[in-house]
C-alpha positions as CSV (number, residue, x, y, z in Angstrom):
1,X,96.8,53.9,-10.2
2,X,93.0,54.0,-10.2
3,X,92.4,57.3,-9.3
4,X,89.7,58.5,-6.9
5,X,89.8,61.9,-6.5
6,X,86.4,62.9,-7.6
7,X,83.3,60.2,-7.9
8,X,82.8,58.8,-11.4
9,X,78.4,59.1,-11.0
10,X,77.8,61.5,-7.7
11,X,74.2,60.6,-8.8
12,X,74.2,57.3,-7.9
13,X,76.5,57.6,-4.2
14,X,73.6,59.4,-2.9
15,X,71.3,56.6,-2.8
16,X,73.4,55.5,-0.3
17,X,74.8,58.7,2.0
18,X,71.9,61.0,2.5
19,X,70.6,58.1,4.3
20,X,72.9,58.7,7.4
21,X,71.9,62.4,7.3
22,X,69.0,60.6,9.3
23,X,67.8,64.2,10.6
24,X,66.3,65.8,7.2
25,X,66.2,62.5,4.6
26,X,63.1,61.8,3.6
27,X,61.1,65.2,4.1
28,X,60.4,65.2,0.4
29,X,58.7,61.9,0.2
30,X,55.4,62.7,1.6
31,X,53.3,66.1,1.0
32,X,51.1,67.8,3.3
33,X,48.2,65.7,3.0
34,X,49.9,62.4,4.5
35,X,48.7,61.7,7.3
36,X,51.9,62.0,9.7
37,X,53.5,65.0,8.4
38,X,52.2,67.6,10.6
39,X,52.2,65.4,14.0
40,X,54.8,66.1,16.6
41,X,55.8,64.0,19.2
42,X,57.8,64.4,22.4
43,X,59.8,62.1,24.8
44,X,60.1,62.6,28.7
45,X,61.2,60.3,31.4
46,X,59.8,58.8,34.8
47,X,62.1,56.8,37.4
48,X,60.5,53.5,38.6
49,X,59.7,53.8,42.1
50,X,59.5,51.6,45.0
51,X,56.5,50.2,44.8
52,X,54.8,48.5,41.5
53,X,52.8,51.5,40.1
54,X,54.6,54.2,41.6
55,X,57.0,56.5,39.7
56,X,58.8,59.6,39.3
57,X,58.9,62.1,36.5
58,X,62.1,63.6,35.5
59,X,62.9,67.2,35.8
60,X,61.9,68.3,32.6
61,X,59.0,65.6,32.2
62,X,57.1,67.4,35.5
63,X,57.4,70.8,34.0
64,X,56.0,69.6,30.8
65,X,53.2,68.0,33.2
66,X,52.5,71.2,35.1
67,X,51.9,72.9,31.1
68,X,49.2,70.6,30.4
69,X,47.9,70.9,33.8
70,X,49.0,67.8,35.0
71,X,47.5,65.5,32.5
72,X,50.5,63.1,32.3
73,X,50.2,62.1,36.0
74,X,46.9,61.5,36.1
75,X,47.0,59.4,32.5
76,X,49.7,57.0,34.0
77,X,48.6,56.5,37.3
78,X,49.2,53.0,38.3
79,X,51.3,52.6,35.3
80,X,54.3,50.1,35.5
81,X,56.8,52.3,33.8
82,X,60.2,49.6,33.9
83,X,63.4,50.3,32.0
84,X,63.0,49.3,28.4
85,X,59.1,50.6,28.6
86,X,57.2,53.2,27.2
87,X,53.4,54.8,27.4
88,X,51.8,56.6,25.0
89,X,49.9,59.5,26.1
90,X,47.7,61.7,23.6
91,X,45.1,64.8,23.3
92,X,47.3,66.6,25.9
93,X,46.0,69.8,23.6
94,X,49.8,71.0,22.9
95,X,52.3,71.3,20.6
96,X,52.4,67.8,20.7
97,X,50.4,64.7,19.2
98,X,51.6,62.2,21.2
99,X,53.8,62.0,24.4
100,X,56.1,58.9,25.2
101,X,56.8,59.0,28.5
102,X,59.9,56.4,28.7
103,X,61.3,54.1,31.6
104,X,64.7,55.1,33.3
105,X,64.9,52.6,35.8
106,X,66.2,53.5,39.0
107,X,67.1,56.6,39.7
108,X,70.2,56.2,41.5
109,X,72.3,53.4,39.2
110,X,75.9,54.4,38.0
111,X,78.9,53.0,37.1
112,X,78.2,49.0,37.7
113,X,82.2,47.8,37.8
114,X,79.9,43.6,37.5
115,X,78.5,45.0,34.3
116,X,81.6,47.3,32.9
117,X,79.1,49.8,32.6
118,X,78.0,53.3,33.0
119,X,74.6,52.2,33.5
120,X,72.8,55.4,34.3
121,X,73.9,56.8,30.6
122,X,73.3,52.9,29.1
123,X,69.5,53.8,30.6
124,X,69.0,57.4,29.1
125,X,70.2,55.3,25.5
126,X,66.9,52.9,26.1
127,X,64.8,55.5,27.1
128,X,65.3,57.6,24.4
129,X,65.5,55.1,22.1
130,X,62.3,53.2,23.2
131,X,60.4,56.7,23.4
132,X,61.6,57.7,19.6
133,X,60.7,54.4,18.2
134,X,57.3,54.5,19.7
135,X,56.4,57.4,18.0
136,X,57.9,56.5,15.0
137,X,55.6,53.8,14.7
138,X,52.9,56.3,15.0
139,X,54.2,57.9,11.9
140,X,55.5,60.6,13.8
141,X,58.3,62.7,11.7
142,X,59.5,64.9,13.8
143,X,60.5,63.8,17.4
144,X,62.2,66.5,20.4
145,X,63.7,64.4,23.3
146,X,64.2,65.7,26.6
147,X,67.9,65.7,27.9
148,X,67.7,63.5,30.2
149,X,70.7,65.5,32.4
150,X,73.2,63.5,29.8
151,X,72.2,64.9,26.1
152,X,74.6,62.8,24.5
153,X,73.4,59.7,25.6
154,X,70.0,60.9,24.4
155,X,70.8,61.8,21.5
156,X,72.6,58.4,20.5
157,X,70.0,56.7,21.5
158,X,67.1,58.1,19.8
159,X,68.8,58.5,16.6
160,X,70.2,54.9,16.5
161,X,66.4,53.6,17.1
162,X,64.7,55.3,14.6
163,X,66.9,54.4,11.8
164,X,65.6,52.5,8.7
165,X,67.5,50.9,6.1
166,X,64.9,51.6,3.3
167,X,67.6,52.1,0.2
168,X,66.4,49.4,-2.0
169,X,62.6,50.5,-1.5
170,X,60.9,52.5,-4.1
171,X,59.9,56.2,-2.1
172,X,56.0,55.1,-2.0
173,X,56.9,52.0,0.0
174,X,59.5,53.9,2.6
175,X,57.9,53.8,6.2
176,X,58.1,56.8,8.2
177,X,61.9,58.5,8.7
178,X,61.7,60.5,11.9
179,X,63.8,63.3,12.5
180,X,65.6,63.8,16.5
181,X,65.6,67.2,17.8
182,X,66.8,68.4,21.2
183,X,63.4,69.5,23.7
184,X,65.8,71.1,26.1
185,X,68.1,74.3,25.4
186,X,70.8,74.0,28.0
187,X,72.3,70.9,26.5
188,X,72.9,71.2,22.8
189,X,76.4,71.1,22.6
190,X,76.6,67.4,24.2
191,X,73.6,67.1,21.9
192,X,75.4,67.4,19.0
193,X,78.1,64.9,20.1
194,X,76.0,62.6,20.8
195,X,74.6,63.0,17.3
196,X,77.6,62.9,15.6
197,X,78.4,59.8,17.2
198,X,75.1,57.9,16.2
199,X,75.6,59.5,12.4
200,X,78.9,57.8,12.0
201,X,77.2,54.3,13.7
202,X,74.3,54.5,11.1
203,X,76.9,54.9,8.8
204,X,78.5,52.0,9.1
205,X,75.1,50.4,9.4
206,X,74.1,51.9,5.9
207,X,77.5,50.4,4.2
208,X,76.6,46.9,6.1
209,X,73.4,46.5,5.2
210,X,74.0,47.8,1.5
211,X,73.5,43.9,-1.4
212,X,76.7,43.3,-2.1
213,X,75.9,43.6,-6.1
214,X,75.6,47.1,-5.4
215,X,78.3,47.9,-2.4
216,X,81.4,45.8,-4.2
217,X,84.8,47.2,-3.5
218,X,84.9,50.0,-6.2
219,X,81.6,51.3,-4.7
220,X,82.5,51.3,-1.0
221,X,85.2,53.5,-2.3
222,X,83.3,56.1,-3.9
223,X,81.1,56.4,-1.1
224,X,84.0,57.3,1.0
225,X,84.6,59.8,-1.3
226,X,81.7,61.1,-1.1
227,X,81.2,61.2,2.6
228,X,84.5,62.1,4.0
229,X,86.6,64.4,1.4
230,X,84.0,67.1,2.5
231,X,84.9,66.5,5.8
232,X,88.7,67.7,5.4
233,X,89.5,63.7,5.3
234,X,92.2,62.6,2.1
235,X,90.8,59.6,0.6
236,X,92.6,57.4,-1.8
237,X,92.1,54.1,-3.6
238,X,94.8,51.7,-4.7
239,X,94.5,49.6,-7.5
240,X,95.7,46.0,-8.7
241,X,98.4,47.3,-9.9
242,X,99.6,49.4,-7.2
243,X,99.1,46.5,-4.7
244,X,101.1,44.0,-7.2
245,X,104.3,47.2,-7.8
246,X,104.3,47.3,-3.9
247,X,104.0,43.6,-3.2
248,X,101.1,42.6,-1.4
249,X,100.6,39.5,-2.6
250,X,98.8,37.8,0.0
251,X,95.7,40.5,-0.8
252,X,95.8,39.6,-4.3
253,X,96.1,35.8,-3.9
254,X,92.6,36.0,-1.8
255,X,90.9,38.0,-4.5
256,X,91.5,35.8,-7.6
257,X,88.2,34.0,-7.4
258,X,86.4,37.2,-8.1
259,X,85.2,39.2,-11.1
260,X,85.6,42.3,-8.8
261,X,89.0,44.0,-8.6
262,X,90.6,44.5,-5.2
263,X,91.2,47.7,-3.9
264,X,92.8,49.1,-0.9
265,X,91.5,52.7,0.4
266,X,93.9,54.5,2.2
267,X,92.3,57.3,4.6
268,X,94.2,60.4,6.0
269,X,92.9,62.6,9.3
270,X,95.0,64.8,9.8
271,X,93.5,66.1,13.4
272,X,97.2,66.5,15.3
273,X,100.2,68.2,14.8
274,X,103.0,67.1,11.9
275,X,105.4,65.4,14.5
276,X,103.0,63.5,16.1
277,X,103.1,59.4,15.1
278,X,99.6,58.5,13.6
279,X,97.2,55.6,15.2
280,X,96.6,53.2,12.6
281,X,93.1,51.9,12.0
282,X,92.9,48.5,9.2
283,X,89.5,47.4,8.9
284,X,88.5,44.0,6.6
285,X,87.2,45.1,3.7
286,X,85.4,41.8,2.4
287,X,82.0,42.8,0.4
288,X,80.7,39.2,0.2
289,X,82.2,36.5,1.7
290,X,81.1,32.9,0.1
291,X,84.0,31.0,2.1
292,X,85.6,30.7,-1.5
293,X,85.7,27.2,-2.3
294,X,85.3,26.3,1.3
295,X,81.7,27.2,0.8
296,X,79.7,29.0,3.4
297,X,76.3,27.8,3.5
298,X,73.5,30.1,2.1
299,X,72.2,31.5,5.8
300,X,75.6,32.5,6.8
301,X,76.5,33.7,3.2
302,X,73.4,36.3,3.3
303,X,74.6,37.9,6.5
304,X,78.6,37.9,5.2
305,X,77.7,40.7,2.5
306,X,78.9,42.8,5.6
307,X,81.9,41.0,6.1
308,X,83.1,44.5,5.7
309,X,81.9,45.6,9.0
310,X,85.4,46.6,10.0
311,X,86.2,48.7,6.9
312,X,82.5,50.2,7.1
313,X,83.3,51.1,11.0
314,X,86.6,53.0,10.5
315,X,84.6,55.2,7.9
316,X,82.3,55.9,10.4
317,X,84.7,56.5,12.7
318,X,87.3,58.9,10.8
319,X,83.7,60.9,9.7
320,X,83.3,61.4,13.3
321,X,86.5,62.6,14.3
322,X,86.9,65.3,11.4
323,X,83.3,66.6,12.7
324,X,84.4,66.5,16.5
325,X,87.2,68.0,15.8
326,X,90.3,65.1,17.8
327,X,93.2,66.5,17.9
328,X,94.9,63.2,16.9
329,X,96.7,61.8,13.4
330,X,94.5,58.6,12.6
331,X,95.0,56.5,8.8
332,X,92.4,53.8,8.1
333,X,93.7,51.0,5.8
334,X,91.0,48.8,4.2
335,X,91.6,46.0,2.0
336,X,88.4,45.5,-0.3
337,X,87.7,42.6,-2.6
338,X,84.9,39.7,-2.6
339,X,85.8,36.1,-1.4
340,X,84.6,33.9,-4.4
341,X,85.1,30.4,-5.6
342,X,86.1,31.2,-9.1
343,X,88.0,29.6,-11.3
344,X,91.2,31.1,-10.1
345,X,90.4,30.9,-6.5
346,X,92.9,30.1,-3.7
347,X,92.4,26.3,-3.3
348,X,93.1,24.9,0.7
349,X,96.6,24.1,0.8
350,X,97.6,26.4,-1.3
351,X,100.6,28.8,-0.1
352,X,100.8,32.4,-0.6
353,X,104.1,34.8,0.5
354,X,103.1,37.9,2.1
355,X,105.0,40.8,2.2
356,X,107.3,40.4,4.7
357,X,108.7,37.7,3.1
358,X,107.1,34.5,5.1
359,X,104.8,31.8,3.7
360,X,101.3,31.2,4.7
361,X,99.6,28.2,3.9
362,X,96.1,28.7,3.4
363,X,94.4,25.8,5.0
364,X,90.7,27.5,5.4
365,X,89.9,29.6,2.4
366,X,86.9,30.7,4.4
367,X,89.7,32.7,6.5
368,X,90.9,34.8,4.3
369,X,90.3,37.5,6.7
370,X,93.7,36.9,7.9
371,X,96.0,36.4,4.8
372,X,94.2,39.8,3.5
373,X,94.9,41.6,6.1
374,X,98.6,40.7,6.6
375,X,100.1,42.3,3.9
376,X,98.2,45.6,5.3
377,X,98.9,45.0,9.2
378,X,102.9,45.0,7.8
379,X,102.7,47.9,5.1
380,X,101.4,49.8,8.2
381,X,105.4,49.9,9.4
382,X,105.8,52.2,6.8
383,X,103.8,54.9,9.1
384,X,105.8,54.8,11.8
385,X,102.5,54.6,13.8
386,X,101.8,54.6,17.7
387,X,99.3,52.0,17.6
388,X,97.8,49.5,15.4
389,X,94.1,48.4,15.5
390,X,92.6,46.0,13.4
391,X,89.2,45.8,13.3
392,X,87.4,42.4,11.7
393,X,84.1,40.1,11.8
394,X,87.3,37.1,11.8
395,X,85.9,34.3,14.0
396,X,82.1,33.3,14.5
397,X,83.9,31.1,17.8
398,X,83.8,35.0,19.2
399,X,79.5,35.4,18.5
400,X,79.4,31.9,20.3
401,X,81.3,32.8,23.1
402,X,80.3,36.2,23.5
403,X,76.9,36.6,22.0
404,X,76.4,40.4,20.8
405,X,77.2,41.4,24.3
406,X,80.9,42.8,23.8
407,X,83.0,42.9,21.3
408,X,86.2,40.4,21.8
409,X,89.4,42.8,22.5
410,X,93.0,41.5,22.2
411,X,96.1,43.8,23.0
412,X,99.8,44.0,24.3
413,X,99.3,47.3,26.2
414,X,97.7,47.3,29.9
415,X,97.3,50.7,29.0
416,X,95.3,50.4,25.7
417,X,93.0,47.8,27.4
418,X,92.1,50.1,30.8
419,X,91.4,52.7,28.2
420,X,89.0,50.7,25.7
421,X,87.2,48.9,28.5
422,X,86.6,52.5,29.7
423,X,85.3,53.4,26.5
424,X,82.9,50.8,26.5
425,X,81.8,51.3,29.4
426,X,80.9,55.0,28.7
427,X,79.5,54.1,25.3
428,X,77.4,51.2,26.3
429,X,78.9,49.4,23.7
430,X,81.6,46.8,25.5
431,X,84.5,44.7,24.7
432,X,85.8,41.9,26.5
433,X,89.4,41.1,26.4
434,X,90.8,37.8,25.5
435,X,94.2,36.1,25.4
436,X,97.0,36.5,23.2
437,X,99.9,34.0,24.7
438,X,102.5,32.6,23.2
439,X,100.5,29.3,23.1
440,X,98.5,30.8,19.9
441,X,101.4,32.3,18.2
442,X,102.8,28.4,18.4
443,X,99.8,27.7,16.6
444,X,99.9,29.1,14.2
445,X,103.5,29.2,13.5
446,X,104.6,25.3,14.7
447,X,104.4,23.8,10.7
448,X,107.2,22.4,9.3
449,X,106.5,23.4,6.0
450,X,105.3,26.7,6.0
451,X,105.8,30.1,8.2
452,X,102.4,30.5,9.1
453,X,99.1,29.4,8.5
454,X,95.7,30.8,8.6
455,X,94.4,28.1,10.9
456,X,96.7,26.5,12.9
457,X,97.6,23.6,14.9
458,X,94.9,21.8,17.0
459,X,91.6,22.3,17.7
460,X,89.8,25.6,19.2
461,X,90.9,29.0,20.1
462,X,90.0,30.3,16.7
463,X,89.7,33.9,17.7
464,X,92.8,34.3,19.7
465,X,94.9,32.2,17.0
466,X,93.7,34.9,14.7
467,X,94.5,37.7,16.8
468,X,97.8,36.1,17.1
469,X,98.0,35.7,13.7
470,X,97.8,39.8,13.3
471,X,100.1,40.2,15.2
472,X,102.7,38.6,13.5
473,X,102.4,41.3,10.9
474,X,102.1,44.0,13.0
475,X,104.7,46.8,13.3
476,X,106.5,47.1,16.7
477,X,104.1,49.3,18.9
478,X,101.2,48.5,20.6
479,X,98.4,46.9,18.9
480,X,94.8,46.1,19.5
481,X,92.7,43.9,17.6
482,X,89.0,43.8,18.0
483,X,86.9,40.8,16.5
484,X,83.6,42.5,15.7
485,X,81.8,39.5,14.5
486,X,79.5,38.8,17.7
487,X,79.0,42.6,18.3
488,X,79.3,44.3,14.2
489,X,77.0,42.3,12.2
490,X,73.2,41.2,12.5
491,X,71.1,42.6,15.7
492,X,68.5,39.9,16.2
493,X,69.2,38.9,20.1
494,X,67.7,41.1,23.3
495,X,69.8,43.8,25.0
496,X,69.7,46.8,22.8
497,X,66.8,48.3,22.5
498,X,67.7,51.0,20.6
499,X,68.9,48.9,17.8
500,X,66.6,47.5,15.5
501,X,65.9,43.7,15.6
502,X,66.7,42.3,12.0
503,X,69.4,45.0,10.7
504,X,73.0,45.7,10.6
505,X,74.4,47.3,13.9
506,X,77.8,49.3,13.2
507,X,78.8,48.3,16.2
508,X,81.8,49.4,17.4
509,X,81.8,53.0,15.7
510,X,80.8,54.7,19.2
511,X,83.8,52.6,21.4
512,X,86.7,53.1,18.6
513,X,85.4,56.9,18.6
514,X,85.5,57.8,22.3
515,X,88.6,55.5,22.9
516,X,90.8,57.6,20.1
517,X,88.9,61.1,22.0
518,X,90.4,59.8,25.4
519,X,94.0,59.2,23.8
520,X,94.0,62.8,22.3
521,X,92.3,64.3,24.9
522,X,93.1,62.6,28.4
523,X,92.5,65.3,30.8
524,X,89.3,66.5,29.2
525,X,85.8,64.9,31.2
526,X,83.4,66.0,29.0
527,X,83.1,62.5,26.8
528,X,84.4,60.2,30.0
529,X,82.0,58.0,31.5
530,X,81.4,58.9,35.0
């Protein structure tokens, strides 16, 4: 067994973990004498009112006006301050070089049932968000936030927005790295949550975004040592060997084209008691997808060196659990290898047994999301768990139907599904649910040949075969499968402002968080929407 208990160069894991730490990372690149290290910026609100030009300064935002004698009015007088906007206001004479007053929208939204969302904390995110990365691109560091009533939200959205992906760069070329702070006192414990929560998204974002000659399987590995063992999490990686003694022949059969040996990591949170049965999280764990010999073409093979979306979300995820504190059992299975059209590569047609004994033909070696993940989904019995999630960029049919507005949600539970849409909702980061009849599982399953196959029968309905194909492996409890590919991968459509266009998103850290918060903690309001 490749053993993982301690990383092999700590020096080089840092390059890619203090970046999360978002809040104190790049201090030590600039001295005293560059320009932006001394400046201070703040972010208040204002409500649009009824008229154009009128609007209405939150709580906090008119005491701040009444300091400076009520120099913010009088600056954004006749102002058109809409949701999504910001102003810049500076030489107020305080603590503060510049002041971004940011757009709330109306003052009265909530919970908008068209929408499946909590609108008036989906606002506070764009606020703060839009406000933080206004000053940021005045090479502000160091950036309070007003509470906005709803800290949390604040918080997320701020610290989402003003994160850079700026690894690769040598330290002269980084562009500013602002810090978040908290402007108000009465709110810091929702604060904090909030975050948490946006640490474990830029986390995720941080193991997307990573080349994928740098974050291969044995590296995404280490780096989850290095993140979560200090968090109380048990972290574990399997090697060839381990997954050839146990059987999992499907994984190995998908990794063959590859230089790059496969691994699985194995993640233990241990939040609830002994008795209770564990939820089981298995995120695809594919570093760079090529389509194997069904060759992707170079566009799409760029963006698929985060084909590991899932895997990189259920690190972010178990990270923010420990720190929060669930009182829930939760093990993270992610199968890592490339996808490569080496000379031992799957070829289509090919058929693989996985192990629970049934063939699967590999018709699409660009889907080899599913036959890796199959052997996983049925080790997972071995658990005894209460729910199965998989988590997977699978289908680019799911970014065509849904965009990056939701990510696509399949399940066997009316229970599960009330309880993720909820999470969305709260979280601003939705899901939509699609089918999973018996019409998929036939399929998938209606070959004379073979058991299974990775594509099945027909045309269309990629998504939902896929998710039917999951659950064919799946132990018997309930499971939920969410395709991440519309939502997880590249942000470069409108809708999140607090997001930055061009980058990785870690979408859906935040959801899968608060939905495993509101199964260990159902009576507790404090993270609910609402």
């Amino acid at each position: 067994m490749y053993s993982f208990g301690q990383a092999r160069n700590p020096s080089i894991l840092h390059n890619f973990t203090d970046n999360f730490k978002f809040v104190r990372t790049y201090a030590d690149f600039f001295d005293a004498c560059t320009v932006g290290a001394s400046k201070k910026g703040l972010v208040i609100g204002a409500y649009e009112g009824c008229m154009d030009g009128d609007y209405k300064l939150t709580a906090t935002g008119s005491k701040f006006d009444s300091i400076v004698g009520g120099r913010v009015s009088q600056l954004l007088k006749g102002s058109n301050l809409r949701l999504g906007g910001a102003k810049l206001v500076t030489n107020l004479g305080q603590d503060y070089y510049a002041v971004a007053v940011a757009g709330l929208g109306p003052e009265t939204v909530s919970y908008n049932e068209n929408e499946c969302l909590e609108e008036c904390r989906e606002n506070i995110r764009i606020a703060a968000g839009v406000g933080a990365r206004i000053l940021q691109d005045q090479g502000i560091e160091e950036i309070d936030v007003e509470g906005f009533n709803n800290s949390e939200a604040a918080a997320e959205g701020s610290a989402l927005a003003v994160w850079r992906y700026q690894e690769m760069k040598s330290k002269f070329n980084r562009k500013t790295q602002s810090t978040v702070e908290l402007y108000d006192d009465d709110e810091k414990e929702s604060w904090s949550r909030g975050l948490i929560k946006a640490e474990a998204q830029n986390l995720a974002r941080l193991l997307e975004e990573c080349p994928a000659n740098i974050m291969t399987p044995s590296q995404f590995v280490k780096t989850a040592i290095e993140v979560l063992c200090p968090c109380g999490i048990h972290v574990e990686g399997r090697d060839r060997n381990w997954l050839h003694e146990k059987g999992l022949c499907a994984f190995l059969s998908m990794a063959r084209g590859s230089y790059e040996s496969p691994l699985l990591l194995e993640l233990n949170y241990c939040g609830g008691s002994e008795e209770d049965r564990p939820v089981i999280l298995v995120g695809k764990g594919v570093t760079f997808d090529s389509g194997g010999l069904c060759l992707k073409n170079c566009e799409e093979m760029a963006e698929f060196r985060a084909d590991m979306a899932g895997g990189a979300v259920i690190v972010g995820v178990l990270k923010a659990l420990a720190s929060l504190g669930v009182p829930l059992n939760v093990t993270g299975l992610i199968p890592l290898c490339e996808n490569m059209p080496g000379g031992m590569a799957p070829k289509p047609g090919d058929v693989v047994y996985a192990l629970n004994g049934n063939s699967i033909k590999i018709e699409n070696t660009d889907k080899e999301g599913q036959v890796i993940m199959a052997d996983v989904l049925y080790y997972a019995k071995n658990y005894k768990p209460c729910l199965v999630s998989s988590l997977a960029t699978i289908s680019r049919a799911t970014r065509t139907g849904l965009g990056s507005s939701a990510s696509g949600v399949f399940c066997t539970s009316e229970v599960v599904w009330r309880e993720i849409l909820r999470a969305g909702a709260a979280t601003g980061d939705r899901v939509w649910r699609l089918p999973l009849w018996r019409h998929f599982q036939k399929k998938i399953s209606g070959y004379q040949d073979v058991d299974i196959s990775n594509v099945g029968l027909g045309r269309g309905g990629d998504p939902c075969s896929a998710a039917a194909f999951f659950l064919e492996f799946s132990p018997e409890c309930d499971f939920l499968h969410l395709d991440i590919t519309g939502s997880g991968m590249c942000h470069s459509e409108i809708g999140v402002p607090y997001l930055r266009e061009g980058l990785m998103t870690g979408r859906p850290t935040r959801t899968v968080v608060q939905f495993l918060y509101q199964m260990a903690c159902p009576l507790d309001r404090n993270m609910e929407c609402g």
